[in-house]
N, C-alpha and C positions, 0 to 999 in steps of 0.2 A: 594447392597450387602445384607441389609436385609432381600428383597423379593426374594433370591437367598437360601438362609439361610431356611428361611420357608419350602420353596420348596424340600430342602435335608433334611431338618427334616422330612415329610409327606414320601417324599421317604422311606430312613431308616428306621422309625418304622413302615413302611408295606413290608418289608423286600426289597424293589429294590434299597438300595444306591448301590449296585454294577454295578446296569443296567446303572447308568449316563451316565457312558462310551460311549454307546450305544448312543447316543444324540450330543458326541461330550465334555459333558460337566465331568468335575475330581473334586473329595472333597477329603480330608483328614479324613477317617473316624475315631472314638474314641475307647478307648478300650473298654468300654460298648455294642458295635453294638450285635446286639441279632442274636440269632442261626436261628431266620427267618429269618437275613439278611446273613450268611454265606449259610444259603440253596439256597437264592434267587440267591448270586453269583455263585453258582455251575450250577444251574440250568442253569442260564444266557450263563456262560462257554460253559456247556454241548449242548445250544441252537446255539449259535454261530459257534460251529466246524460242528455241523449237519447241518446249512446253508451254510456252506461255504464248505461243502463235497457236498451237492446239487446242487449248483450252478457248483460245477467243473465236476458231472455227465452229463452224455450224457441224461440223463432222462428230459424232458422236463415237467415234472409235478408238479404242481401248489399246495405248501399242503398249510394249513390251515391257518400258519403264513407269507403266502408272499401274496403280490396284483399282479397281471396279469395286466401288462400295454400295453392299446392299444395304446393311445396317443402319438404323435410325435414332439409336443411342451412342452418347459419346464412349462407353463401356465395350458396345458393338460393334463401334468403326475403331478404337485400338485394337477389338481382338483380330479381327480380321486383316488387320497392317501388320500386327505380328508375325501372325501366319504367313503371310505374304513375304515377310521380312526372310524368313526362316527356311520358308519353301527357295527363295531365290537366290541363299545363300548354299543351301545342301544339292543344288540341281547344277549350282556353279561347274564347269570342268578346271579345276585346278592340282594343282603339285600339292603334296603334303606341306611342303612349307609355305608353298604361297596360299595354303589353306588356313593357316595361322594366321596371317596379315588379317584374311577377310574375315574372321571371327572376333579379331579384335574390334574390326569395323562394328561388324552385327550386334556384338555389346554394347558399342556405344549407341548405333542408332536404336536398340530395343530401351535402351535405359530411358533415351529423351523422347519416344513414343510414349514412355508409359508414365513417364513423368509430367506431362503434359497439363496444364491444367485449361487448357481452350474448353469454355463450355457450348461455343457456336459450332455445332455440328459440322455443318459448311464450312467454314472456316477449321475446324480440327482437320475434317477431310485431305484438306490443303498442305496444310504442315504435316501431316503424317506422307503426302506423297511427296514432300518436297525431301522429307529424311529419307523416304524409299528410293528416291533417284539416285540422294545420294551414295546408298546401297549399291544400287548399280551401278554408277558410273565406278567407283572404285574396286568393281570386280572386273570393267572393261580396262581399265588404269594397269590391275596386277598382270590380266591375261598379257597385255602390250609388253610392259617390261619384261615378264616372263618368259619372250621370245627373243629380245634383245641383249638381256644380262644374266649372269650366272645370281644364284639366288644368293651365294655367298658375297660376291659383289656388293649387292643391296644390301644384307644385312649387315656390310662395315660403311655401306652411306648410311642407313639410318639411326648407326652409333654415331658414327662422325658427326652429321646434321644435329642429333639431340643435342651432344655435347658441346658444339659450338653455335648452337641458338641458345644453351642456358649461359655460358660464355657472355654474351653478347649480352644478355639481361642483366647480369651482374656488375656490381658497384666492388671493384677490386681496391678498394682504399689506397695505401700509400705505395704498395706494388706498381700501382699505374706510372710512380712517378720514376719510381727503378727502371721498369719496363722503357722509359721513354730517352730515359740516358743512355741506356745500354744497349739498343735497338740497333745500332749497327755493328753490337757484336754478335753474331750469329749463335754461339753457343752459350752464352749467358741470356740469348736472348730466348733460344729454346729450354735453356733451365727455366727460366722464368715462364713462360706460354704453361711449360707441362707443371710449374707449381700453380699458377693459376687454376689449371685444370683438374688436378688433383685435390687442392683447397676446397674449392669450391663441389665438389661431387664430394667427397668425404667427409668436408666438418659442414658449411652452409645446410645441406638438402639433408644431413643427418639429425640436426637439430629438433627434429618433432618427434625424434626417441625417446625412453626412457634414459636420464642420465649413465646409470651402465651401458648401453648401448652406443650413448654419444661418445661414452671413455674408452669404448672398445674401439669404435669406429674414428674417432681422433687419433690415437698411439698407432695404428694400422697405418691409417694416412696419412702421419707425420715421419712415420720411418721409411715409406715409401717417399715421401718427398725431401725426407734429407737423402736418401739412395741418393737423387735422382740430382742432385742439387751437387753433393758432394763430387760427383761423378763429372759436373761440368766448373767445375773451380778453378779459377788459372794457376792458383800456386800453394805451395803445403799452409801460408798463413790463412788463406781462406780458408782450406778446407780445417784448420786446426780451430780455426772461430768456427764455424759454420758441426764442427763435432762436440762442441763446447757446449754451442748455445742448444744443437739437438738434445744432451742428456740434459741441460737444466729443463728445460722446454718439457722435456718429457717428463721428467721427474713433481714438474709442475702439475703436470696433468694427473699424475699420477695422486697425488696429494687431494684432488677434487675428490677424491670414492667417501671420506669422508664429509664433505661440506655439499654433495649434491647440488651443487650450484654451475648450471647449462652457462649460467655469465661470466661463469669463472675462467668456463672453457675458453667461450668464444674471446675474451678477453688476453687470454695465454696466448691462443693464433695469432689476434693483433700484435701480441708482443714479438712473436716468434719473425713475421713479416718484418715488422720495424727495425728487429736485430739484425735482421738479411739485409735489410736495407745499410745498416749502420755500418756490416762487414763489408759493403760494397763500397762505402764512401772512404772506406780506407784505400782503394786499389785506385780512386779517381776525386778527380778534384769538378765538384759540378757550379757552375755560373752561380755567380752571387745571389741573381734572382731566383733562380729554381731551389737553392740552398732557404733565400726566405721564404719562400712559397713552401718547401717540405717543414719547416719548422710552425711557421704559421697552422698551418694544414695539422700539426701535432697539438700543437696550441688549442685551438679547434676541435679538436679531438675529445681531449682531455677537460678541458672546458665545460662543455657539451653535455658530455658526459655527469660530469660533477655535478651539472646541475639540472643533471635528469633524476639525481638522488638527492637532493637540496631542496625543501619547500619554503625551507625559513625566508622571509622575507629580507632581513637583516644579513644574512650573512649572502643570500646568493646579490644583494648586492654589494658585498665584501666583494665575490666572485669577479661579481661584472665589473670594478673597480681594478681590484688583479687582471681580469684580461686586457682592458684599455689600456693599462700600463706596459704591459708585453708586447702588447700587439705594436705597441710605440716602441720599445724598443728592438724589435724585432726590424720596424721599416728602417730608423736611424742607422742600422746596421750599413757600414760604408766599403769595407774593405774584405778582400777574400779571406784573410785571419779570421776578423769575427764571424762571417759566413758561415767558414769550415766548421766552427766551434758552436756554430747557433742551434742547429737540432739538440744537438746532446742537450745544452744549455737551456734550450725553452722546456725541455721537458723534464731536468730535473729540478728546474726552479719549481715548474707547472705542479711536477709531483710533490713535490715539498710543500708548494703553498697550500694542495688540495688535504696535504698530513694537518697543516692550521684549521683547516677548515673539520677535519675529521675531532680533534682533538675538542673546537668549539661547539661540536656534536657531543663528543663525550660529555665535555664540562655541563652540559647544558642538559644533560641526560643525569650525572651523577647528582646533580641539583635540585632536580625534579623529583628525583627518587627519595633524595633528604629528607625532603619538601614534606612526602608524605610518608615515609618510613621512622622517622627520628622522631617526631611528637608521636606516633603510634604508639611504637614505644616507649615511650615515656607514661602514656594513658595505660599501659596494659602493666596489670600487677601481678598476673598470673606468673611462673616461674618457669612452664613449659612453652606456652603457649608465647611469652616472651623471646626466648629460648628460640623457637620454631623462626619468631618473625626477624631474629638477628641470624643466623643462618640463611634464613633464604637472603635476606638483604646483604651477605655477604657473597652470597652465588652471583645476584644480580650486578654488583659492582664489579667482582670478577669478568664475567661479562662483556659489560660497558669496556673499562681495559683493554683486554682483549679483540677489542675492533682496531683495525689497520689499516681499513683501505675505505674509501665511500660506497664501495661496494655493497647497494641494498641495504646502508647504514640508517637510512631514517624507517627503513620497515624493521631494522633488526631495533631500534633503540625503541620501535614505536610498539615493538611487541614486548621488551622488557618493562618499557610503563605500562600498559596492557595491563600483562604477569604480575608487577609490583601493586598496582591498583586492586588488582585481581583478589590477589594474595592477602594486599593488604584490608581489605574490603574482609575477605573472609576472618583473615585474625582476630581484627578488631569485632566481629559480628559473635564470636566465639567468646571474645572478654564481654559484650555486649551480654549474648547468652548466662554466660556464668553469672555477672553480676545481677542479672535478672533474675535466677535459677537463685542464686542466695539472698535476695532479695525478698522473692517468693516465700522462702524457706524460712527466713526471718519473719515475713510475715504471719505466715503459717503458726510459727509457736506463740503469734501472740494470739491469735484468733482460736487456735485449738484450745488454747488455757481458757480464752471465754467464750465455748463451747462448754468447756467441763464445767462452768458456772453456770451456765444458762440453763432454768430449770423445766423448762419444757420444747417439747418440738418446735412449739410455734415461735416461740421465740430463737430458738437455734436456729430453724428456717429464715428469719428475719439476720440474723448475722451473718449465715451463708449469703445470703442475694446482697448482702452490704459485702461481704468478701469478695464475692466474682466480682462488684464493683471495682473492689480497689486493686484485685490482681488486674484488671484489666488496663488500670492508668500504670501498671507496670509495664505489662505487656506491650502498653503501647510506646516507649520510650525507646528512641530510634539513636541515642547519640550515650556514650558512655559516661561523659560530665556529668549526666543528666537522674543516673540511676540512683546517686544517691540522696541527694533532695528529694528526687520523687520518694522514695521509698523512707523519709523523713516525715514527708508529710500526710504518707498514707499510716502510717505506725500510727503518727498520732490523731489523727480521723478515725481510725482502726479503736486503739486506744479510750477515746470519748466516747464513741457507738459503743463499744460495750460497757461503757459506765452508766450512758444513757440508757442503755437497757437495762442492765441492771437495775437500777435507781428504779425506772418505770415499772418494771416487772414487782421488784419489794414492794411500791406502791401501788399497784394494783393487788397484787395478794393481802395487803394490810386492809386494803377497801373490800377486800373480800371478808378478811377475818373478824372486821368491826362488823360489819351489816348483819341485817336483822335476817336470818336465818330462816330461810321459809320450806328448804328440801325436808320432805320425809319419808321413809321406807318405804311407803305409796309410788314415788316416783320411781320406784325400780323393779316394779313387777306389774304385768297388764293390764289395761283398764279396766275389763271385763272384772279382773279376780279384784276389783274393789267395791267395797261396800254403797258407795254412788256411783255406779254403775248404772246408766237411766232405763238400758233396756229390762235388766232385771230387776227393777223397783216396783215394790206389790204396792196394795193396799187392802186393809180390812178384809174386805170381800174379796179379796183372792186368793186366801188362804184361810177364811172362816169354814173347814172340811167338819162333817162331820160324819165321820166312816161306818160310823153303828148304823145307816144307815148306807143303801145300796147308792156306790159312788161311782161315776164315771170316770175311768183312767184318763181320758182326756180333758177332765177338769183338776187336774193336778196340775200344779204350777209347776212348767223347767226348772227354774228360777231355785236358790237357795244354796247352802253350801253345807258341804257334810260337817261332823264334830273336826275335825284335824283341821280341815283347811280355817273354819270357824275358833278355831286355837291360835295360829294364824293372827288372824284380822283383829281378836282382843287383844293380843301384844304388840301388833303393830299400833293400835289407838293407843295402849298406854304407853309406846314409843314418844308418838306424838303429842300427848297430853304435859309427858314429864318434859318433853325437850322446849313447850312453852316457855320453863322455868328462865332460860336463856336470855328471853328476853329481858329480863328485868335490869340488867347492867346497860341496856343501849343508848341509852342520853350519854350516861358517863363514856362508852367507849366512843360515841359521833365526838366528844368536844375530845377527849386523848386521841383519837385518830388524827384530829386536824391537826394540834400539835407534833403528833410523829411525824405525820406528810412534810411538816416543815421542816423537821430534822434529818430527816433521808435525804431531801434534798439539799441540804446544807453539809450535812456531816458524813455522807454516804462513806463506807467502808465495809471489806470482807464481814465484819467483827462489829457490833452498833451494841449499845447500852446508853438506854435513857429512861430516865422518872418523870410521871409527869404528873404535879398533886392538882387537882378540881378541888369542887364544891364535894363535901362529902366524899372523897373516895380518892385515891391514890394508885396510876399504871403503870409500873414497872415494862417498860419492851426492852427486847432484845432480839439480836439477829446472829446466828451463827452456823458458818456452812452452808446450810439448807432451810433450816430451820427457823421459824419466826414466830416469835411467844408476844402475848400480852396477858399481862396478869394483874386481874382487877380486883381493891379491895376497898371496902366499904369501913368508912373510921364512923359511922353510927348506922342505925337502924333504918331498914324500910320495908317498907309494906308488900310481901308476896303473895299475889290470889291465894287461895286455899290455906295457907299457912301461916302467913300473919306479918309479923314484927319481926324480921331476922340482919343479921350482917353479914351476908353471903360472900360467899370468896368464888371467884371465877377465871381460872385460869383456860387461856386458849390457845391454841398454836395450830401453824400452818408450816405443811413438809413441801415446799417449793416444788421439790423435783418430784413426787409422787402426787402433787396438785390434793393433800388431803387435807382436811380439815379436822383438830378435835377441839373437842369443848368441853370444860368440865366444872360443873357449880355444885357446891356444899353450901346446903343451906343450915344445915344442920350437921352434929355427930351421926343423926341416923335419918338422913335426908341427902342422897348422895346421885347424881348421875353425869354419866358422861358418852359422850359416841364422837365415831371418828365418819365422815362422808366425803365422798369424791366419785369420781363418775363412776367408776365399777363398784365401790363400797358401801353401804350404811350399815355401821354397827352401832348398837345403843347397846348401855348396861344402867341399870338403874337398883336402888337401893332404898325402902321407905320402909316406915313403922307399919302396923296393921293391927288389928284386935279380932280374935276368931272365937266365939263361941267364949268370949269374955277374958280370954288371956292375952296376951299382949306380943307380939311377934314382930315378925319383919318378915317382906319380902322383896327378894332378889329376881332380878330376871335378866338375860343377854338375850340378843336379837342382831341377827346378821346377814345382811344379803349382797350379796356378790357374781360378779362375772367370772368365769371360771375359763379357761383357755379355749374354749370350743365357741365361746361368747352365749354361753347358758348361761341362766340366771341360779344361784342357786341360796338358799336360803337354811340357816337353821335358829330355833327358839329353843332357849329353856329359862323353865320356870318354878322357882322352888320359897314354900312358905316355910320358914321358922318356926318352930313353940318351943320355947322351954330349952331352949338348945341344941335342938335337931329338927334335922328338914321333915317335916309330915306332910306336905302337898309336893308331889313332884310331877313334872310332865313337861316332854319335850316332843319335837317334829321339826320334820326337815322337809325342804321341798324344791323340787327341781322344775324353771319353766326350760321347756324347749320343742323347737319345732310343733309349734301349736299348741303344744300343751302344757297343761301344767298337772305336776305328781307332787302329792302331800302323803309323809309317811308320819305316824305318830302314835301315840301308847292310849289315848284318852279316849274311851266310848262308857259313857255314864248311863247310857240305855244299856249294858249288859251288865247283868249280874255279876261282881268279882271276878272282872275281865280284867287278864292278864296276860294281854297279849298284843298284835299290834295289827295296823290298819295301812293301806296304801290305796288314796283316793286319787282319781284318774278327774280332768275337769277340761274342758275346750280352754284353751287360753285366749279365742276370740271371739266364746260366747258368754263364756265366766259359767258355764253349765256342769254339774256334777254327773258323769257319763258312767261311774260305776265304782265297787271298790272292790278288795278283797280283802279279808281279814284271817289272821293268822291265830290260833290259840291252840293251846296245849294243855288238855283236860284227862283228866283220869276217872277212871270206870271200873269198881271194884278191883281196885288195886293195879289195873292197867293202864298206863300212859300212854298217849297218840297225840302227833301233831293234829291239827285237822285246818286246812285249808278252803276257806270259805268262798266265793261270787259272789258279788249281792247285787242284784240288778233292778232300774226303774222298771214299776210296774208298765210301763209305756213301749218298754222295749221285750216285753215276752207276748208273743203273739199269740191267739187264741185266746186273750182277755180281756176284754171290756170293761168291766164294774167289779166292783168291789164292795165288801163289808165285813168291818171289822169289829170286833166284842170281846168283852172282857171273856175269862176262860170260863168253859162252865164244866157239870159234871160231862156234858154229853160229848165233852172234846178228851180220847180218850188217851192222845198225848202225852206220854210223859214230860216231855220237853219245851213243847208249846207252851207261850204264854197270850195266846189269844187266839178266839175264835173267828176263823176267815171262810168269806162264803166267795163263789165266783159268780160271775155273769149271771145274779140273780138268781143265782140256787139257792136252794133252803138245806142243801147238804152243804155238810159240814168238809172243809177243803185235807185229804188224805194226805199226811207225807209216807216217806218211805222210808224203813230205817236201814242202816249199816248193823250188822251184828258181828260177832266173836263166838266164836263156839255157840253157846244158848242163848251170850249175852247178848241184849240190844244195848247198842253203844250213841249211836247220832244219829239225828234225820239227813236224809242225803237232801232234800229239798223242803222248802215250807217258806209262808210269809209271816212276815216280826214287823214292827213298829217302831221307824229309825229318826231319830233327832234333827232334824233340817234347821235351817237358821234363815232367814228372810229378812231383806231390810227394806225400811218404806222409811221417805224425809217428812221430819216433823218439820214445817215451815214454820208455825209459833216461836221455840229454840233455834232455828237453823241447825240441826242435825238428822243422823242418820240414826233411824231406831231399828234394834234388831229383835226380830219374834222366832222363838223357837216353838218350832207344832211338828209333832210326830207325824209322819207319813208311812205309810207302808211299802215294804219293799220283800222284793223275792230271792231268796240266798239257794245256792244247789253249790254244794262240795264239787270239787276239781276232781277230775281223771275218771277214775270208773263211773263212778256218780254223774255227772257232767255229761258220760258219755252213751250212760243207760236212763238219762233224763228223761226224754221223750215216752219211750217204751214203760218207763216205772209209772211215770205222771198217770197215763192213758189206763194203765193195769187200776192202779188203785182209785184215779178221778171216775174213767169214763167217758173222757175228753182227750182233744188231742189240744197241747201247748208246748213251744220250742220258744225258743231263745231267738230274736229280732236284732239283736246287738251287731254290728258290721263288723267281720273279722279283724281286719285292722284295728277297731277301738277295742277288741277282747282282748287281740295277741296285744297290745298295747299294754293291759290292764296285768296280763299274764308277766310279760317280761320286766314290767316297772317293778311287780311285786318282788319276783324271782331278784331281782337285780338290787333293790333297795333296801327290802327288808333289812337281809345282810348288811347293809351299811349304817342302817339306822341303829339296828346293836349295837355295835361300835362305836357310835357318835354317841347316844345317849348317855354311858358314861364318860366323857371326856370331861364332862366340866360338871362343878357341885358349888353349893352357895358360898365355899370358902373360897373358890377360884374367884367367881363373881366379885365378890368383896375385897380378895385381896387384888383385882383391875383395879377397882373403886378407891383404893387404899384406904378402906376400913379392917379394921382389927376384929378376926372372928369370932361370932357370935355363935358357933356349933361346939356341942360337948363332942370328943373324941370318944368315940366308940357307942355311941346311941345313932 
């Protein structure tokens, strides 16, 4: 509005406020407007009807106030009016100053060309020549005056003109009424015009400042207007009120830089005015009515006011009740006494009642705050957080107090509830938090403690997904009251879930520990390497060989397994055969299990012990920690396959948290076995009588197979006979499945002559195929000792050989080493090796075939079992490194023939590195354990003399 204002000021005193019109834009002009502006209108007039008689002519020509538009867009007919605008302003002949006037014209008419939104071409045309005339005409307006008046003239009419058309728009409050008493004082009455004037150009039009600004420009134009005020005073009382009420006035104002409030200001003016007025009504006595009329009028004011800051319903009709009452006695008012007295008096009532009304702001603020500050705390147990919310509610009451006036009182009270709501929303959200967070916590240690009970993943997993349950019915508790029941009732859900699990868990491993036991060592190494195995099942004629005659390598069965791995499979069967004996307690433990099942569930505890006496036989259970026993004992005789009449004792137990099982029956003093199984584990030990070559012994044996960290299978046996009180049969082997294969390392080859040494068989783990071995021995040769490191390879995999035939040795084999005579691919020559020597001495053959022990199984369907046939096969052995590597070349020298090795490097270096790598280990292992170890597992008392 202001920069609007300016704008028809500049207009007017250069005579075109009539041309606005022309623009679109209308002012109200004053009765002051100058006879250049009454000219400029005519003109304007006279211009318009001859444009618009132009236009309706058939004459197509262009005069001096129109633009010629070629353009066809509305983009193209602005830019061209521009131009036009621009060209007609710069061609203009004017004075420097009155070049000013018409620039300011040009900005305004380019601003509302370009703002234009006409989208009808036609029609924009229109309006852009209607702004262009106006363009012209008030360059024809400036040249006129320009010839007539000095430029300085004009520029104090067109100050003069602004400031008494803003004058004239302006609502001068209670001044008007000074102004109208006093009007026929001439110098009170020009005090008055030049404070109007100065008021209103200094604090009104200043008001869309920044408050510093407004406080600068108030104090400015308040000490200019006491100057000016002071100066026209009729006597030292005036001017002694009138300096009084300046420095409170100002000092008022001065006090705003902290409360930045523009309301405060323009409120101070009002007061400032009202006070000039009151210092006047000391100098003069005004008419009874004009004296009600200015009180009313304050009345009104104040009123007004109050309840531009009032939304309550209740009390602005307190207000309106307060005003009907004033306003009444205000008219009652009779005599010029209470007249004189009424201003002052309506307005300090006015003010005082509007303090009641501030005060039933406060009350009603301090209330609301109680409301919800005072049970907050009361809910909050915290000590800080307490603490935090009685401080702040102590600021905010401060506050509240602290208000004095209606002044913006329901935004300042409506933002302390806000702030307290606020405030108080977040404290309580904090004791919410915490009680949640120890709630949590508390839950926590009861769930962690049955975590550390739970003995497996799955079930731990099972209390975790029951936990996020129950944190979650935490988590979701929105009201403080609330935290602690919930977390009452989750404890104890929390609580039962793990007793329920528990319980379930003890009773399903008890149903585990009674059942009838079906796992064995079988189940933990590849189907291939088991004795029914359907691919590798022979029969008769598939291994009825008979080599003394000329045999075809490709009628040699794959199939079979070397001595070591065949070491193996006989102790895993007597694994299986002993661990039958188990069964024999299962009635007794199906009818003690039901009973336990009952008592878990009735008696459950960390801690359990119970007896429970059957028919024949008596079970001891118990539960502690981890650990779950049943121990079963037979109060008379019964009948065990193979052995007869006995009262066997069998105690069992199961380790919770390692998911093992062991088992252990004494049927006897010298009848003893036990194993422990669980997914990664099967260990068996076993202990029974034996008769050898008519003396009477015992033998022990352990069996072990396990997952090892890399999730290989790995396995070790031993096995040791008794006589007389020392071990005389011993043999052991170890063996590793992995990455497809499987490695058997072991001391036993009974096809060699006082072989003492060891073997590492190489086998497909997903054919069950024996791919090669190598054997280790260490032999002496007139008094020379030598490792010698052996290959022994299927006749199948040395190429360049077809058939075979094998015979006992005769003279003409002139070998010393040989212990048979081998012919090749149908030669009647006799097959050359080639030896290693020493000095003179010959020491070993680097190459030759021998006749090695295979083992074959085929199902007896009669019995339902697995029969196993050992039949000797021939196989082809070449020593490692030199040997190995002058194979070919020796073979050829001494055959005649050419033969190499068909073996795929991978399954050699296999063979190579397993050795290189095992052997060393199997030393080691072999003695770790001896028959007293064994027995004392077993807890039988050793049966080995010390020192034999």
């Amino acid at each position: 509005m202001k920069k609007r204002r300016i704008l028809l000021g500049v207009i007017a005193a250069t005579g075109l406020f009539a041309l606005a019109s022309c623009g679109g834009e209308s002012e109200k002009t004053n009765s002051q407007t100058t006879e250049t502006s009454k000219a400029a209108t005519s003109k304007a007039a006279a211009s318009s009807t001859a444009k618009s008689s132009s236009v309706a002519s058939s004459s197509q020509v262009v005069r001096e106030d129109e633009i010629e538009f070629t353009g066809t867009t509305a983009e193209e007919v602005k830019l061209e009016a521009a131009t036009a605008s621009n060209n007609l302003a710069s061609n203009a002949s004017l004075s420097a100053n009155a070049k000013i006037t018409i620039d300011i014209v040009l900005a305004y008419v380019n601003q509302e060309m370009s703002a234009s939104t006409e989208t009808d071409v036609e029609k924009l045309k229109e309006d852009l020549n209607d702004l262009y005339k106006y363009l012209y005409d008030a360059i024809q307006v400036v040249k006129q005056n320009a010839s007539n008046k000095t430029y300085a003239d004009r520029e104090a009419d067109i100050l003069r003109t602004s400031i008494e058309s803003l004058i004239n728009e302006l609502n001068v409050d209670y001044i008007e009424y000074v102004y109208a008493a006093y009007s026929a004082d001439s110098n009170y009455a020009s005090a008055l015009t030049t404070f109007r004037t100065y008021a209103k150009y200094y604090f009104d039009n200043a008001l869309d400042s920044t408050v510093e600004t407004v406080l600068s420009t108030a104090k400015s134009g308040l000490k200019t207007l006491y100057d000016t005020i002071y100066e026209k005073c009729p006597d030292d009382a005036t001017k002694n009120a009138v300096r009084a009420l300046y420095e409170t006035t100002n000092a008022n104002i001065s006090a705003i830089v902290l409360a930045k409030d523009k309301d405060r200001i323009e409120e101070i003016l009002d007061e400032f005015k009202y006070d000039v007025y009151e210092i006047s009504t000391e100098l003069i006595t005004l008419e009874i009515d004009k004296l009600k009329e200015i009180a009313r009028a304050k009345l009104d004011e104040l009123v007004t006011k109050a309840l531009t800051y009032v939304t309550n319903t209740e009390l602005r009709t307190k207000i309106n009740t307060f005003y009907n009452t004033e306003a009444d006695k205000i008219q009652a008012v009779s005599t010029q006494e209470e007249a004189d007295a009424l201003p002052a008096t309506v307005k300090a009532d006015t003010e005082a009642f509007i303090l009641t009304i501030v005060d039933d702001l406060k009350e009603e603020a301090r209330t609301y705050i109680d409301g919800i500050v005072l049970p907050a705390i009361d809910k909050i147990s915290d000590t800080e957080i307490k603490t935090d919310l009685t401080n702040f509610y102590n600021t905010e009451a401060d506050k509240i107090e602290a208000i004095d006036s209606l002044d913006g009182i329901e935004t300042t009270i409506a933002e302390i509830k806000k702030d307290t709501e606020d405030f108080v929303k977040e404290e309580l959200n904090k004791e919410l938090i915490r009680l949640k967070n120890a709630a949590l916590a508390e839950l926590s240690e009861v769930v962690e403690a049955g975590l550390d009970k739970m003995p497996n993943e799955e079930v731990k997993a099972d209390l975790t997904e029951f936990w996020n349950t129950e944190k979650a019915k935490i988590n979701a508790v929105t009201e403080i009251d609330n935290v602690a029941p919930t977390l009452t009732t989750v404890l104890t859900e929390t609580e039962q879930h793990i007793k329920d699990l528990l319980i379930s868990t003890v009773k399903d491993y008890l149903a585990r520990l009674t059942a009838v036991e079906t796992a064995t060592a079988y189940d933990y190494i590849p189907a291939a390497m088991q004795p029914n195995y359907e691919a590798n099942l022979v029969t008769a004629a598939d291994i009825a060989y008979d080599f003394t005659t000329d045999t075809q390598i490709s009628a040699i069965n794959q199939a079979g397994y070397g001595e070591q791995w065949q070491m193996v499979i006989e102790n895993i069967n007597q694994s299986v055969t002993m661990a039958k004996v188990f069964n024999v307690g299962q009635t007794a433990f199906s009818a003690a299990g039901n009973a336990v099942d009952i008592y878990i569930t009735n008696s459950y505890a960390d801690s359990m012990e119970y007896t429970y006496t059957g028919n024949n036989f008596t079970v001891d259970f118990t539960f502690t920690g981890t650990i779950l026993t049943f121990n079963l004992k037979f109060t008379s005789s019964i009948n065990v396959p193979l052995i007869g009449a006995v009262s066997p004792i069998i105690n069992m137990s199961y380790d919770i948290a390692n998911e093992t099982k062991t088992m252990y029956v004494k049927v006897s003093d010298n009848y003893v076995t036990k194993y422990t199984i669980s997914d990664s584990l099967y260990e068996l030990a076993t202990h029974y009588g034996v008769t050898l070559l008519g003396q009477t012994g015992s033998r022990s044996s352990y069996l072990s197979i396990s997952k090892d960290s890399n999730k290989n299978t790995v396995g070790h046996i031993y096995e040791y006979t008794t006589l007389n009180g020392s071990d005389k049969i011993q043999a052991c082997a170890d063996f590793l499945v992995s990455n497809g294969y499987v490695t058997v390392v072991g001391n036993k080859a009974s096809g060699m002559v006082a072989f003492d040494g060891y073997i590492s068989e190489l086998y497909s783990a997903t054919e069950g195929r024996l791919l090669g071995y190598e054997v280790q021995e260490e032999l002496t040769f007139a008094g020379v000792t030598g490792t010698y490191n052996t290959l022994w390879f299927n006749m199948r995999d040395m190429n360049g050989i077809s058939s075979i035939k094998v015979t006992d040795k005769t003279d003409a084999n002139e070998s010393g080493k040989s212990t048979v005579d081998t012919y090749l691919n149908g030669s009647t020559s006799l097959l050359v090796p080639a030896y290693n020597k020493k000095a003179i001495l010959t020491t070993s053959r680097k190459y030759d075939v021998e006749l090695r022990n295979r083992y074959y199984y085929s199902y007896d369907s009669t019995n339902d079992a697995y029969v196993v046939t050992e039949v000797q096969v021939p196989m082809f052995f070449i020593q490692e490194g030199d040997n190995y590597t002058s194979f070919e070349s020796d073979f050829k020298d001494k055959n005649g023939f050419e033969v190499s090795v068909g073996m795929s490097s991978t399954v050699l270096n296999r063979i190579l590195n397993d050795y290189d790598t095992y052997i060393p280990v199997f030393k080691e292992n072999k003695d770790l354990m001896s028959s007293d170890i064994i027995d004392a597992y077993l807890g039988i008392e050793s049966t080995t003399t010390d020192g034999e």
